[in-house]
C-alpha positions in Angstrom: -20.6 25.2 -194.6 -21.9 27.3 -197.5 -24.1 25.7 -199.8 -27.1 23.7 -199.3 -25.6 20.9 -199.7 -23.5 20.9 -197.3 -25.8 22.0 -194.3 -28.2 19.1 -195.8 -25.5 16.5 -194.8 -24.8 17.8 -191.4 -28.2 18.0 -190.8 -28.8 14.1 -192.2 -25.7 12.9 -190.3 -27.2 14.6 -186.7 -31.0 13.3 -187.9 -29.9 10.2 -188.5 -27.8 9.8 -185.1 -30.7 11.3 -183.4 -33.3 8.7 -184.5 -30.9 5.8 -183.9 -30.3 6.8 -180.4 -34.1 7.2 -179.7 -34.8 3.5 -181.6 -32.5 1.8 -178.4 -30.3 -1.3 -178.7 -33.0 -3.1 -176.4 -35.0 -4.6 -179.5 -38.2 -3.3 -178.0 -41.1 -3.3 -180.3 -41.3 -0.1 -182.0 -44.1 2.0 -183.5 -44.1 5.9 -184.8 -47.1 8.5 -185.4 -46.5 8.7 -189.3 -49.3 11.7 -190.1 -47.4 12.0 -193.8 -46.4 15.6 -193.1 -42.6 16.2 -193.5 -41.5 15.6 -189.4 -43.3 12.2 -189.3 -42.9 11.1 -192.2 -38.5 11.3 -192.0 -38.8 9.9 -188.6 -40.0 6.9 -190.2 -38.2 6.6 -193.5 -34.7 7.4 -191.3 -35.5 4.3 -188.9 -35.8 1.8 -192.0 -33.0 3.4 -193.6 -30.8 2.2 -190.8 -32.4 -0.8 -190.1 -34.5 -2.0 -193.3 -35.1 -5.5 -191.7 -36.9 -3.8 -188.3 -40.3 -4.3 -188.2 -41.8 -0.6 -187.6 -45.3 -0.3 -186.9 -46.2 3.0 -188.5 -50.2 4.5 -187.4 -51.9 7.3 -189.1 -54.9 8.9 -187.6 -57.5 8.7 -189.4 -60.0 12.0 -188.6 -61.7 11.8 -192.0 -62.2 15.9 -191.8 -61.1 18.3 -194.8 -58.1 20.0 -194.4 -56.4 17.4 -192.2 -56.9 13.9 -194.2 -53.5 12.9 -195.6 -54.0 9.0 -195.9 -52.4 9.3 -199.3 -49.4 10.9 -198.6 -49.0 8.3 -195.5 -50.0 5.7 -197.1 -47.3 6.1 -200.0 -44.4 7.0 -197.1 -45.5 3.7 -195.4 -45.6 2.0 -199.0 -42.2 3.0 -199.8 -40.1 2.1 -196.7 -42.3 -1.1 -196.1 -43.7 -0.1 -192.8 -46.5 -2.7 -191.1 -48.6 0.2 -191.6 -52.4 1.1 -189.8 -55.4 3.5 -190.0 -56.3 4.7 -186.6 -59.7 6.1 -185.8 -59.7 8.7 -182.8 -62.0 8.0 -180.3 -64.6 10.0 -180.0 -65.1 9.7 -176.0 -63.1 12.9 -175.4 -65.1 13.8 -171.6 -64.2 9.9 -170.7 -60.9 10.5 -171.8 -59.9 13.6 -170.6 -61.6 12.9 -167.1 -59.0 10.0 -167.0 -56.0 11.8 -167.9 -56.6 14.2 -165.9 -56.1 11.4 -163.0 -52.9 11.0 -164.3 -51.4 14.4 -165.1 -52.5 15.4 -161.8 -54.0 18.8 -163.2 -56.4 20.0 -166.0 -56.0 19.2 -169.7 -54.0 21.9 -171.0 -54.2 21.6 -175.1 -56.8 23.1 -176.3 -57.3 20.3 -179.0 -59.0 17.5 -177.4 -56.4 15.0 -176.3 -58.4 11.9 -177.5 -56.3 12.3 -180.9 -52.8 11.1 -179.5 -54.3 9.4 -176.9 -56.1 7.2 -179.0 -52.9 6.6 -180.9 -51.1 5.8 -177.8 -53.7 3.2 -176.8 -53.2 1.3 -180.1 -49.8 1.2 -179.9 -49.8 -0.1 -176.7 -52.0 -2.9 -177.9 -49.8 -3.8 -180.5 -47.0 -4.4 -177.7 -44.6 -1.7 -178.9 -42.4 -0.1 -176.0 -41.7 2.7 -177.8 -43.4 5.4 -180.1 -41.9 7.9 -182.2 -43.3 11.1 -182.9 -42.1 14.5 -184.3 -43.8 16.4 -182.3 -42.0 20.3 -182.4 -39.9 19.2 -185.9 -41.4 22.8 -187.3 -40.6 24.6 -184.3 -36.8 23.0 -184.3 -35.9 22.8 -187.9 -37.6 26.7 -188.8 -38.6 27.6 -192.3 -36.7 30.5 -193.3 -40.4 31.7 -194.1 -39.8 34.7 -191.8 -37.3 35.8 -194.1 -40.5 37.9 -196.3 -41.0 39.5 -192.9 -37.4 40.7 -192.5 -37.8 41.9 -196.2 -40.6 44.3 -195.0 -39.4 45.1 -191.9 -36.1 46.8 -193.0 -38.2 47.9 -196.6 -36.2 46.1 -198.6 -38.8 46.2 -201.4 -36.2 44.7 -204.0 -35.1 41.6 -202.4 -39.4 41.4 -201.4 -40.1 41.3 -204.9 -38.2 38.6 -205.4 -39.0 36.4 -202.6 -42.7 36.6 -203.2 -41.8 35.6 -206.7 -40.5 31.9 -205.4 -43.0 31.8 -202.5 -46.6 32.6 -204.3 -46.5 29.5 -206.5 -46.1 27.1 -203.3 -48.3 29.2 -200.4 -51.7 28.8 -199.3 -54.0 31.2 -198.8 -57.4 29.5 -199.4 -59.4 30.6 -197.2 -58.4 34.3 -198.0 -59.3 33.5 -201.9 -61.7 30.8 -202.5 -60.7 30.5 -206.2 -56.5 30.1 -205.5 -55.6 26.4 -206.8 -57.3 27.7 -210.3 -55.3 30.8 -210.3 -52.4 31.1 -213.3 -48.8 31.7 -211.5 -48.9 35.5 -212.7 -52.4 35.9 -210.5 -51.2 34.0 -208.0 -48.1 36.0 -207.7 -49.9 39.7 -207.9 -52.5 38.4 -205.4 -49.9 37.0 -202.8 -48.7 40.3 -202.8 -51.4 42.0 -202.3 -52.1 39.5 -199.3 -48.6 40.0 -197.7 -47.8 43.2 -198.0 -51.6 44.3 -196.4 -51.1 41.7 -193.4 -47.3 43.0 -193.0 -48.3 46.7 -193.1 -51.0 45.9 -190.3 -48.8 44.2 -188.5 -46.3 47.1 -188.5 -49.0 49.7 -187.2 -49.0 48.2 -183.7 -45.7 49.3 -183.0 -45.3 53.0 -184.8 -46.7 56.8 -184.6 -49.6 57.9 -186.8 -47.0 60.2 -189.1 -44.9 56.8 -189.6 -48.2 54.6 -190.3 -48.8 57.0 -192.6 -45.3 56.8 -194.2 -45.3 53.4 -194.6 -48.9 52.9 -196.2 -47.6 55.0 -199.1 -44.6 53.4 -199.3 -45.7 49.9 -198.9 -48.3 50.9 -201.5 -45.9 52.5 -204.3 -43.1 50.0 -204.0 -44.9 47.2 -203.9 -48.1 47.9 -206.3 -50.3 47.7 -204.2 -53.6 49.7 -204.6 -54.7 52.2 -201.2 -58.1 51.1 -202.0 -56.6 47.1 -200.4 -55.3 48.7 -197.0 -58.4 50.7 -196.6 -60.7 47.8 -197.5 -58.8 45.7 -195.3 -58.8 47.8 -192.3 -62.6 48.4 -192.4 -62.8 44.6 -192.4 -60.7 44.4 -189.4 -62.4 46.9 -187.5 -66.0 45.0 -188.3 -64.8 42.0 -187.4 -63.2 43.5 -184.0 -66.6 44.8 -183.5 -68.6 42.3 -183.7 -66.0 40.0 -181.7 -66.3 42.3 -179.1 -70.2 42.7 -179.2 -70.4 38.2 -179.4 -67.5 37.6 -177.7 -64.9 38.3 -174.8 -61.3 37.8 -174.5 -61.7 35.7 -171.3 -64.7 34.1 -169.3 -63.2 34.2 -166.3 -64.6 36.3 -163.6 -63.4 39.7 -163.3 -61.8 39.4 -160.1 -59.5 36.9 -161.7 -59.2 38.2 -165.1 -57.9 41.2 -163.7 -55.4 39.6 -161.4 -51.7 40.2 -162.0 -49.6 37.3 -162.3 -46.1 38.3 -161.0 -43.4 38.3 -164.1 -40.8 35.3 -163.6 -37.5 35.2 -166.0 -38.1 33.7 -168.9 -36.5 30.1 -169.4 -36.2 30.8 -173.3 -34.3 34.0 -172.5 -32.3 31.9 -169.4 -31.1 29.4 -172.1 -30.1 31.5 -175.1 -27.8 33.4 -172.7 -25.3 35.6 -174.5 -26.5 34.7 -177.8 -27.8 37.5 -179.9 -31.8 38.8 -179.2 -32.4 37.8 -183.3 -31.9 34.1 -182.0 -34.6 34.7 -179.1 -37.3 33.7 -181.2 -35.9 30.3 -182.0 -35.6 29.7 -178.2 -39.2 31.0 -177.6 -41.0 28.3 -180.0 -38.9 25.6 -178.7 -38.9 26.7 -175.0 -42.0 28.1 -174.1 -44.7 27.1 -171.6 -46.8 25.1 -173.2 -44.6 23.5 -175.9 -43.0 21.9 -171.9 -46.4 21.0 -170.2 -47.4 19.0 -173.7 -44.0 17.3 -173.0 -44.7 16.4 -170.0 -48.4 15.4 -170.2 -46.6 13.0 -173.1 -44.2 11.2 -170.7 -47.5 10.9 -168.1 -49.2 9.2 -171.2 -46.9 7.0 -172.1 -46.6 6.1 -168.9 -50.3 5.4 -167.9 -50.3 3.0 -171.9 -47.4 1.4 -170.9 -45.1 2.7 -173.5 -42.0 5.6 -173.9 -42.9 8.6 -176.0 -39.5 9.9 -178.0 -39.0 13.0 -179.8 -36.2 12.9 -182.3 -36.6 16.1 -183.2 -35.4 17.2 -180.1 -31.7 17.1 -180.0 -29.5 19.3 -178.8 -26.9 19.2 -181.6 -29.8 19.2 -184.4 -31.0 22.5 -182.9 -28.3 24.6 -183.0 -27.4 23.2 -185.9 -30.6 24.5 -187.8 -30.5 28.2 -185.7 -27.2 28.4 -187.4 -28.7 27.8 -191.3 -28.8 31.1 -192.8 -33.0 31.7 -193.5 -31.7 32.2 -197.5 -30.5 28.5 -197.1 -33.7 27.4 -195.4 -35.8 29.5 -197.9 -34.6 28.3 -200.8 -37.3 27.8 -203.4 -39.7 29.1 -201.6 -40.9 26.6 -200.0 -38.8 26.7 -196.4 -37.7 24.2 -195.0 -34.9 23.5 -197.9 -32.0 22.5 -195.5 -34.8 19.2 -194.1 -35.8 18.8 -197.5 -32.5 18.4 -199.1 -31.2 16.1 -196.5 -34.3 13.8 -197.0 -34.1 13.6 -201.0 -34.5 9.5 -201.6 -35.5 8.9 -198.8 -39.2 10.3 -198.9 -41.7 10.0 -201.8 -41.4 13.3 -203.6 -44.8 14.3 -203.3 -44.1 14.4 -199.3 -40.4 15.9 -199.7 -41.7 18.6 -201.5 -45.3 19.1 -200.8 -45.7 23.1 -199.9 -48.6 22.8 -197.2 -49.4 20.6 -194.4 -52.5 19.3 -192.4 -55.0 21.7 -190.6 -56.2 20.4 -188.0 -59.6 23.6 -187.2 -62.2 21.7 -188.0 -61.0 18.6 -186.1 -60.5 20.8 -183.5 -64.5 22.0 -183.5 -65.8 19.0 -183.8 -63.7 17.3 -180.8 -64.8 21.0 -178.7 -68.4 20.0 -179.7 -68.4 16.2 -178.3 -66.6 17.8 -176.2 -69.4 19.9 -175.0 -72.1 17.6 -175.5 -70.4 15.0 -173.4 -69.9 17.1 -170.4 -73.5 19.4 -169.9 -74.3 16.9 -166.8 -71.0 18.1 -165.2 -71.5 21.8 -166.6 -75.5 22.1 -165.1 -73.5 21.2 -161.8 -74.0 24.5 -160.5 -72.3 23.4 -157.1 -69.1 22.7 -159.3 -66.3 24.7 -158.0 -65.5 25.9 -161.7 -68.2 28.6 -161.0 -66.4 30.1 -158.4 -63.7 31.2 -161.2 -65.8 31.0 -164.4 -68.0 33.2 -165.3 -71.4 30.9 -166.1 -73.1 33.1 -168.5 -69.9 34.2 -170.7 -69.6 30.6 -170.9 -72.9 29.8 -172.0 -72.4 32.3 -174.8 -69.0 30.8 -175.9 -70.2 27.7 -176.3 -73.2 29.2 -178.6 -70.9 30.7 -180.7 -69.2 27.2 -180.7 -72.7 25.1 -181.6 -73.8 28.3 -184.3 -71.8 26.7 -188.2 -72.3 30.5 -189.3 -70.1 31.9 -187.0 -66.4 33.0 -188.1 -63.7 31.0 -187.6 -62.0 33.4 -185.3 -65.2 33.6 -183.1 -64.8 29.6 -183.7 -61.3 29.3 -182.2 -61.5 31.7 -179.4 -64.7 29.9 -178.4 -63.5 26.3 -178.7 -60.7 27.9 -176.4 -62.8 29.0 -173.4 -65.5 25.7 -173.8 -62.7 23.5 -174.1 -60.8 25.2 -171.3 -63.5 25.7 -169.0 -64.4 21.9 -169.0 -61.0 20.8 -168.2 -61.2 22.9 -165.1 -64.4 21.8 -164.1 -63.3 18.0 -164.9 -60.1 19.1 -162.1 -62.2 20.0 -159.2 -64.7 17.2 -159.7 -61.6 14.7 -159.6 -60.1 17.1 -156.5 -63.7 16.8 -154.5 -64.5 12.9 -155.4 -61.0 12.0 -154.1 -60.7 14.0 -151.1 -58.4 16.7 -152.6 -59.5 19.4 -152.4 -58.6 22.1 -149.5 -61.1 23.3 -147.0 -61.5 27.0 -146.4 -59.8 26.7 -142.9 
């Protein structure tokens, strides 16, 4: 293979016999999570391409909360492949629900994002009778970008080719929340902006791992080659060191106890690094997103889910040939325009609405997230005033009162906002454990 059209087709050809095996011969009643991002959305344009007369149920959550509502782009994916389509509202009993799951998984809630989302899209589909429910869960993590290509760029200072992939990637990114004013900037701004953006965040990131003569080195490099003022790296590195301050002064890394924070958990071989065996380390980080931790205990607490609704959870995007096909599409292929993604893209072309084939952002799902940690918190203060509740034993009680001040106060930044929705979110599920442990006879006596 050497053009793009040519990996698009394999990649169709294994998509396609990926979703067909995970639809079944068995006629079961089929539904799939259709958010009206890219990985959703081909799931369920590919099912009614091979079967246009099966009737798939296709359900959108509906959070209503900025950054994460994309009812238009699902509703024109489910208008075009003629999907029985539905609007589902999340519930908003997230203590209720993640006390019960917690009965099933058999151990604490370990997303930080409140599972009432998928949960309450599980429930409905399990109402509607469907046996099955498809969701591309991990499709960004198995397909890859080609994104990290501006990275390579400035790791190996190859300010020529840099130039020229900011070029095609400033008209499609997104950095809103770094300038306010971006949607209304023309593509000349946007471009000598972007830059500025990148090559400061790049040149940060690059000072972790070097000597002070080499920092040095490559601030005046990065700043000649690329046009980019000293004044923005010294600006942006006083910002850095405020903000570092004052996370420190209102918030800690951790809330545990020191006794445990301070533990050492003994280093076991890594299963990413197991299954990428003799391949070369530049493939490790394909093997880390797909293989890591968490990515498996979400996987699992989806097959405990389904099970508890009555239903089978699938993941198309996880397929063994479709994975090494995509680690093997050069990250020019995949960058293509700018966008990423341009192997996925080109393989779906008909089959999506264009607006959702070649849409440049996706949902953000932050302020969802708060609001969930909030109810969250709200819901739970009986269990949390428990000062018998073994969670104190690990927890430190006043860091977490302060987290979850930082999580009520609106003005607080969104990194104090994250890090706190962590350890409130985090600390509940613990707590919700050993109350489940002691009220059914679990738990282990000192002797």
């Amino acid at each position: 293979m050497h053009s793009i059209e040519d990996y698009a087709k394999a990649f169709k050809d294994l998509f396609f016999k990926s979703v067909e095996q995970n639809i079944g011969q068995d006629g079961a009643k089929l539904g799939a999570h259709l958010s009206g991002g890219m990985d959703s959305s081909s799931i369920s344009a590919v099912v009614k391409a091979i079967d246009p007369e099966l009737s798939l149920h296709t359900l959108y959550l509906d959070t209503k909360t900025k950054y994460s509502d994309e009812i238009q782009f699902a509703g024109e994916v489910a208008e075009k492949i003629r999907s029985i389509h539905h609007e589902v509202p999340p519930s908003n009993e997230d203590f209720e629900m993640i006390s019960r799951y917690t009965s099933v998984y058999g151990h604490p809630e370990c997303m930080v994002i409140s599972p009432s989302s998928q949960g309450s899209l599980m429930e409905f589909a399990s109402h509607l009778g469907c046996k099955i429910l498809l969701i591309g869960h991990d499709g960004d993590s198995v397909v890859g970008s080609g994104l990290e290509k501006l990275t390579k760029a400035y790791f190996e200072r190859n300010w020529a080719e840099l130039k020229a992939l900011i070029i095609k990637r400033a008209p499609y990114a997104s950095i809103n929340r770094a300038i306010p004013q971006w949607g209304s900037l023309n593509i000349d701004e946007k471009i000598r902006q972007y830059t500025k953006h990148l090559i400061v965040s790049k040149f940060f990131e690059q000072t972790r791992r070097l000597k002070p003569f080499e920092i040095v080195k490559l601030l005046n490099e990065s700043s000649r080659e690329m046009d980019v003022s000293l004044w923005h790296f010294f600006s942006a590195g006083l910002q850095r060191l405020w903000k570092k301050l004052i996370r420190t002064k209102t918030l800690e890394a951790t809330i545990l106890k020191p006794e445990f924070a301070a533990v050492k958990v003994i280093k076991r071989e890594n299963l990413a690094d197991l299954l990428r065996g003799d391949l070369p380390v530049n493939y490790k980080v394909w093997f880390d997103d797909v293989f890591n931790g968490q990515t498996i205990i979400a996987s699992e607490q989806f097959f405990a889910l389904g099970n508890h609704y009555g239903l089978e959870n699938r993941f198309p995007f996880y397929d063994k040939d479709l994975f090494e096909l995509c680690i093997s599409v050069p990250m020019e292929i995949k960058f293509g325009r700018g966008i990423g993604r341009e192997h996925f893209r080109e393989a779906m072309k008909g089959l999506l609405p264009e607006t959702v084939r070649s849409r440049p952002n996706k949902a953000n799902f932050s302020i969802y997230g708060r609001e969930a940690a909030l109810r969250l918190y709200h819901q739970s203060k009986e269990l949390m005033n428990d000062g018998s509740n073994i969670v104190w034993n690990f927890i430190d009680q006043q860091k977490y009162i302060e987290s979850a001040k930082i999580l009520v106060d609106p003005s607080a930044s969104e990194s104090n906002h994250t890090l706190s929705q962590f350890h409130v979110t985090r600390a509940i599920s613990l707590a919700i454990w050993f109350h489940w442990l002691k009220k059914n006879d679990l738990l282990l006596t000192a002797s």
